[in-house]
C-alpha angles and dihedrals in degrees: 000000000000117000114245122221129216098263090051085059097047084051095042089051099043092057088050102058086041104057088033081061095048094053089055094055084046092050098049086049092056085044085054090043095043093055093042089060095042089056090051095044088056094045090050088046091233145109104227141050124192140160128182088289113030140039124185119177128200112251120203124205126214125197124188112178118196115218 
């Protein structure tokens, strides 16, 4: 294993909270488009939108717990 600098850590570390940050703001975007389809889903009564390119289908979780 190759030995790592200083320098190579500042950088390693900078990228990191960049890109961490950056999967935050993209995260919060799919939250905002999830919830937007879902809205118009509801809306449509239906459990699936699609167009000639894309399809995106409704999933529904179920969750049973045993005391």
């Amino acid at each position: 294993m190759s030995s790592a600098n200083s320098s190579d850590i500042s950088t390693l570390l900078e990228k990191w909270s960049e890109d961490k940050a950056t999967l935050v703001e993209i995260e919060k975007r799919i939250e905002k488009y999830k919830r937007l389809a879902n809205r118009i889903m509801n809306n449509k009564d239906t459990d699936k939108l699609s167009n000639n390119n894309y399809t995106l289908k409704r999933r529904e979780l179920s969750r049973t717990t045993l005391t």
